[in-house]
C-alpha positions in Angstrom: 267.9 346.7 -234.9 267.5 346.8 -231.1 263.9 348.6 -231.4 262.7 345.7 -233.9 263.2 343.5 -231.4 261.3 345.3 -228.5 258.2 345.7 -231.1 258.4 342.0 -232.3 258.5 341.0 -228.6 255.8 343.5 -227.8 253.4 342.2 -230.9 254.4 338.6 -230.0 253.7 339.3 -226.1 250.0 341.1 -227.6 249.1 338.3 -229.6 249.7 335.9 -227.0 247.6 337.7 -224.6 245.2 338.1 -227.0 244.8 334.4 -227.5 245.5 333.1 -224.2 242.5 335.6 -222.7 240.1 333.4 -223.6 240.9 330.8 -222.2 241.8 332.1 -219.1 237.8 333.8 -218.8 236.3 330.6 -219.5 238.4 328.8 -216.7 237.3 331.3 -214.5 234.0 332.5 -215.5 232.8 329.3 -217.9 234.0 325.7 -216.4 232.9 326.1 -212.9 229.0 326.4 -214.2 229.8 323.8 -216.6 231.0 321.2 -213.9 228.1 322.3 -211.6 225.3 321.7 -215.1 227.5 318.4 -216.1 227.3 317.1 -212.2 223.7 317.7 -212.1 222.5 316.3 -215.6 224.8 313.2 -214.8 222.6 312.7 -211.1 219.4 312.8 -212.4 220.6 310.7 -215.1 221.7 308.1 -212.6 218.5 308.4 -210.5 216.1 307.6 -213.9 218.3 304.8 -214.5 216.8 302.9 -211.6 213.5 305.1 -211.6 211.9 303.4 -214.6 209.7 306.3 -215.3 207.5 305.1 -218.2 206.5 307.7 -221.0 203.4 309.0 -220.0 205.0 310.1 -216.6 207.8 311.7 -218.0 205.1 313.1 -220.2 204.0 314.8 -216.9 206.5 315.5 -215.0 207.8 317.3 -217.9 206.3 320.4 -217.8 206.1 320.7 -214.4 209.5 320.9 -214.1 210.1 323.7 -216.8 207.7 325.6 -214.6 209.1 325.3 -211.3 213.0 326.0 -213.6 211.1 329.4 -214.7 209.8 330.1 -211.0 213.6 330.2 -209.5 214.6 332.1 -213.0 212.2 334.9 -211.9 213.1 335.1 -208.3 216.8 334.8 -209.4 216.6 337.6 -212.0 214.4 339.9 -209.5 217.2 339.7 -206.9 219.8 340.4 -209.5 217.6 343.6 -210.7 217.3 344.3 -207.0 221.2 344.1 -206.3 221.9 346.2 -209.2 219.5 348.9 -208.3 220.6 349.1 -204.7 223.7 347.2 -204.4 225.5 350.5 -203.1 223.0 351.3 -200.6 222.3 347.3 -199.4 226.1 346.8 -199.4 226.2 350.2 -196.8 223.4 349.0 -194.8 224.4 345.2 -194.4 227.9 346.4 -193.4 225.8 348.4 -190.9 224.2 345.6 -189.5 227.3 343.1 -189.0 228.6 346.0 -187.0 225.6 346.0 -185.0 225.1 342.6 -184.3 228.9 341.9 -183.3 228.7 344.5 -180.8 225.1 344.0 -179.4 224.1 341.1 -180.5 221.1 342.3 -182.7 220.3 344.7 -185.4 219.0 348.7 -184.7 215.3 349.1 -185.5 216.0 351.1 -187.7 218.1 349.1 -189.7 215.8 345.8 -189.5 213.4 348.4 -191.0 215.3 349.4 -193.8 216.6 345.4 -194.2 212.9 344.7 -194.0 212.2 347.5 -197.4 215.2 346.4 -199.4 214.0 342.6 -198.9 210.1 342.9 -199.1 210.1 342.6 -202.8 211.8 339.3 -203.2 210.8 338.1 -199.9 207.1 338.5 -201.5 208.1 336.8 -204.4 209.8 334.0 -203.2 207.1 332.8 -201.3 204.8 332.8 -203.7 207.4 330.8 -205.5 207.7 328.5 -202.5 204.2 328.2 -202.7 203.9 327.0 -206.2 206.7 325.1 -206.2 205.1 322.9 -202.9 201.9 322.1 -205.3 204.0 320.9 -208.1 205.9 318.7 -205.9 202.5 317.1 -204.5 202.0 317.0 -208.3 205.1 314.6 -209.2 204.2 313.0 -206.3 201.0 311.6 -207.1 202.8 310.9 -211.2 204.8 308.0 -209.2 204.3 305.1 -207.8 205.0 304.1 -204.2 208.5 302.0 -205.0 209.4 304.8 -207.0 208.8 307.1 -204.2 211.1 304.6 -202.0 213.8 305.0 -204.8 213.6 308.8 -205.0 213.3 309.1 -201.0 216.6 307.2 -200.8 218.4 308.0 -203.9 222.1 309.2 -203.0 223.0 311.7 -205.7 226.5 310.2 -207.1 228.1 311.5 -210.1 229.8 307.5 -210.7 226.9 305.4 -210.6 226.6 302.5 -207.9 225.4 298.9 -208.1 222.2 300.2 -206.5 220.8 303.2 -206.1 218.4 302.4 -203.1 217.9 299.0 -201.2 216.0 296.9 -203.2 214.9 294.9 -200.3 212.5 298.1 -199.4 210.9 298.0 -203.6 207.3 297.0 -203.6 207.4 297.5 -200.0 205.4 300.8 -198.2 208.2 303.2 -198.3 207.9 303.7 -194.0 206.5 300.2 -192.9 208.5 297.4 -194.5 210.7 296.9 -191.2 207.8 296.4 -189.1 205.7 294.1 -191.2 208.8 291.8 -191.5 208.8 292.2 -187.0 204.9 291.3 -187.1 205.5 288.4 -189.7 208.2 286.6 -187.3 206.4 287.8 -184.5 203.6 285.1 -185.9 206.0 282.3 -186.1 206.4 282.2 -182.6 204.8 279.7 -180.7 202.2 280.4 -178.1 204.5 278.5 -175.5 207.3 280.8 -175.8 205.3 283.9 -177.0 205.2 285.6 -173.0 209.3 285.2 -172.6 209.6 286.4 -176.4 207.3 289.3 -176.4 208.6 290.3 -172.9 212.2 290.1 -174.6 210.9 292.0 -177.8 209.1 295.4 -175.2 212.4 295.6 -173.6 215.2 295.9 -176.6 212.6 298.2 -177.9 212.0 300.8 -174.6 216.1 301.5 -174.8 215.4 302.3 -179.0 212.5 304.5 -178.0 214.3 306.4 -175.3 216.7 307.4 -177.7 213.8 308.5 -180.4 210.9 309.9 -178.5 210.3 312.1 -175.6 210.3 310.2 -172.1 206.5 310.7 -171.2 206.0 309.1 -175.0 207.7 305.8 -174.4 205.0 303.8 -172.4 202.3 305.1 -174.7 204.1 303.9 -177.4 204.8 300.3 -176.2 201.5 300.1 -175.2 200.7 300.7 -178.7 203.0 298.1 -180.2 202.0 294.9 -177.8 198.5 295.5 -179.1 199.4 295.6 -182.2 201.5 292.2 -181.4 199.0 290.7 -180.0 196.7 291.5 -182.7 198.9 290.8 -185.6 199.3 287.1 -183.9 195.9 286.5 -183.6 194.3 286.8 -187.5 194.6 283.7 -189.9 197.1 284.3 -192.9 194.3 285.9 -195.0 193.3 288.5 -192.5 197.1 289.3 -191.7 198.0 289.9 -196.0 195.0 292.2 -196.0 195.7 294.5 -192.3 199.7 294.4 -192.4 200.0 297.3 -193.6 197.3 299.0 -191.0 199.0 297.3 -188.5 202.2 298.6 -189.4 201.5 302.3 -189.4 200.0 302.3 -186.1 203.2 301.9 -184.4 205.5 303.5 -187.3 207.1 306.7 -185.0 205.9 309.6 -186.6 209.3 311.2 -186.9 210.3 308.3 -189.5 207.4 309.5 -191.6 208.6 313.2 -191.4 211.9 311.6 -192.0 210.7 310.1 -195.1 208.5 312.6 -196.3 211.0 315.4 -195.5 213.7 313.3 -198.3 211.3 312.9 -201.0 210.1 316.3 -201.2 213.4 318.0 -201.5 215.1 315.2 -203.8 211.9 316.0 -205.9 213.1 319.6 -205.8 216.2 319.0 -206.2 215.9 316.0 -209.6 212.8 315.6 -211.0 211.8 319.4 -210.6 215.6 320.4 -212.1 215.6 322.8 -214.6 217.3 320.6 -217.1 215.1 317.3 -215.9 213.4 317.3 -219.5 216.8 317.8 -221.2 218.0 314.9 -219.4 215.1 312.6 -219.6 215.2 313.3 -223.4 218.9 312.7 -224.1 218.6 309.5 -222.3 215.2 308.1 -223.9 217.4 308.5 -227.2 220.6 306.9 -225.8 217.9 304.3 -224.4 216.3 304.0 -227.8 219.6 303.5 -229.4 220.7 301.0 -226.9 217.6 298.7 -227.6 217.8 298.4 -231.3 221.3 297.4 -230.7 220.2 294.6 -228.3 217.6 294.1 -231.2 220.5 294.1 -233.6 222.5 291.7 -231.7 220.1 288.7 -230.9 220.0 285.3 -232.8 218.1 285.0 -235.9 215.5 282.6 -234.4 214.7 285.7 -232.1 214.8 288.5 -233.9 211.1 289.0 -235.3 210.5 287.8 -238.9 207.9 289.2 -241.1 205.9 287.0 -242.6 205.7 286.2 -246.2 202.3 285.6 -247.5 202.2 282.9 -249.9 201.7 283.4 -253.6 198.3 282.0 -254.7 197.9 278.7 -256.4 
């Protein structure tokens, strides 16, 4: 009786195993990339929601971003290949280096050289990938308009979606110049008596902000720049102020705001609109949007819901 038991337990103990290995691979091997494709799909679902792409631009954007998806595939399958090929030899030769930078501080010629051959191949390929994938950004950047470019600029990727996803003070405003027009536009409403004191008042909060944003010797250019600007922004009627503002504006806009801007919408471009799964997700939400609207449709009074009309019978 005694060895019945120790093969039922050992079947049971099989069986189990058996079972239970699944699920034990796909907690390690399965979830993590499902979490990481979920998280993604959710934030560029959340930055659409406030993007208001219409059709023919996610007509567009479309297939650029299944290209720049098959770009990272091939650089990302060519390293794997790579890694496989070598991976005894690179693993021998990076170990090789760590020991030669943390005694000496750099790498042997010799082993930059060999670094240099294991690398060229994907190092090659990835920048033509980076070069690509810079044109198709400038691509999606001319599909959008300039308050969409503000939203994407200052999207913050967020899995639970906020109120708002930028300021929406800054839509329909130039994405780097709506602070100083608002400046030049109270700057007008001062009056000519107490312009001097104000204007002196203005140049002075504004040299200790510049000290902490430009170099020293770029300081007094720079306020030089903006009293014109004040001076000139004062002196045109209403009309001539609508149509310059904006020239106005990005003559004293620091040029590290601009890189500052420009450097944000390029890589959230990268990162959501030129996402592998961006046409899966702007598809899956056109139908849930589509959905949403004949429910709307569904739900509104009878004196606004469209009626067709009935054409009258002849007499």
């Amino acid at each position: 009786m005694r060895w019945k038991f120790f093969v039922c337990f050992f079947l049971g103990a099989a069986l189990c195993l058996a079972i239970m290995a699944p699920i034990f691979s796909d907690d390690k091997d399965g979830f993590p990339q499902q979490i990481d494709a979920l998280n993604d799909q959710i934030q560029i679902g959340n930055l659409l929601t406030g993007l208001y792409l219409t059709d023919a631009q996610v007509a567009e954007i479309i297939p650029l971003s299944r290209r720049a998806g098959a770009l990272r595939e091939n650089v990302r399958n060519l390293r794997d290949s790579m890694v496989k090929k070598h991976g005894a030899k690179y693993v021998s030769l990076l170990t090789t280096m760590r020991e030669e930078i943390f005694k000496t501080g750099d790498a042997s010629e010799e082993s930059k050289k060999a670094f240099f051959n294991v690398e060229s191949q994907v190092r090659d390929k990835k920048k033509e990938m980076n070069e690509e994938l810079q044109s198709l950004n400038k691509q999606v950047q001319a599909i959008l308009t300039d308050n969409q470019k503000v939203i994407v600029a200052e999207y913050q990727p967020c899995v639970v979606p906020v109120q708002s996803i930028t300021h929406p003070e800054r839509i329909g405003a130039s994405p780097d110049n709506s602070g100083v027009i608002k400046h030049l536009e109270d700057i007008r409403e001062i009056s000519g008596e107490d312009w001097p004191e104000k204007k002196a008042a203005i140049l002075a909060k504004l040299t200790v902000k510049l000290k902490n944003k430009l170099m020293k010797d770029e300081v007094p250019s720079m306020l030089e720049k903006i009293g014109a600007v004040m001076e000139e922004a004062r002196a045109m009627s209403a009309d001539e102020f609508e149509l310059e503002k904006e020239k106005l504006a990005a003559r004293v806009v620091p040029a590290h705001e601009k890189e500052s801007f420009d450097s944000a919408l390029k890589w959230k471009i990268d990162k959501f609109l030129l996402h592998k799964s961006f046409a899966e997700v702007a598809e899956m939400k056109s139908g849930y949007d589509r959905t949403a609207a004949r429910g709307r449709q569904k739900d509104k009074p009878a004196y606004q819901k469209k009626i067709r009309p009935v054409s009258s019978p002849e007499p």
